[in-house]
N, C-alpha and C positions, 0 to 999 in steps of 0.2 A: 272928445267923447266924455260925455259927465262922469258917467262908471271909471273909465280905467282911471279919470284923474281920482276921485275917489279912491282905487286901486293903490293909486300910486304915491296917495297918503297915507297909506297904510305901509307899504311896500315901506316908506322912507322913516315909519316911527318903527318896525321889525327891523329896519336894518341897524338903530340906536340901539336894538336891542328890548325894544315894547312890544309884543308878539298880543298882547291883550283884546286888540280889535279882530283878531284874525278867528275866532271862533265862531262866528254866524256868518262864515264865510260861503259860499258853496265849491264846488272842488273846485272846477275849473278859478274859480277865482282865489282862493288858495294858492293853489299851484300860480297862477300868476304871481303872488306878491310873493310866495317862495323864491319864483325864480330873478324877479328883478330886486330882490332884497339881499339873496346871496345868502340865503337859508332853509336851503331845502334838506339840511339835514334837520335842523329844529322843525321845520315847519311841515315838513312831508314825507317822513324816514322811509315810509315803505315803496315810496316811489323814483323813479330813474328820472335824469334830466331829458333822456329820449321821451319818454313817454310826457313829462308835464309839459314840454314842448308841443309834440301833436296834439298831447287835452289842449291847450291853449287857443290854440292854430294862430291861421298867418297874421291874421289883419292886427292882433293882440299881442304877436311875436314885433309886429314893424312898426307899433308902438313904444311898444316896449324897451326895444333898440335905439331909438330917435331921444326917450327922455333917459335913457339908464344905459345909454353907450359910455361914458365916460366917468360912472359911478364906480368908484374902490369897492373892494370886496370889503365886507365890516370883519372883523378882527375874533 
């Protein structure tokens, strides 16, 4: 899927710690690169991992998993 790889260059310049691209995000997509960047405190303070999970949902969750199961949490 063209978007979440997009997503998922974003996701990997926020996990460096570049959060820059992430403003003309919309939420669901937000909260995606929150959650596979391992910064949902910088990136989504007001929201739970439960909840950006459901925003998310499945098909975007089993993505997700597949490219950023064995990604470190950034520092």
């Amino acid at each position: 899927m063209p978007q979440l790889e997009h997503l998922d260059e974003i996701a990997q310049e926020a996990w460096n710690g570049d959060c820059r691209r992430t403003g003309a995000l919309s939420k669901g997509e937000l909260l995606y690169v929150a959650l596979a960047s391992g910064r949902m405190r910088e990136l989504a303070p007001g929201d739970s991992i439960a909840y950006a999970v459901d925003r998310v949902g499945p098909e975007w969750m089993a993505h997700m998993l597949e490219v950023w199961r064995s990604a470190a949490q950034p520092d």
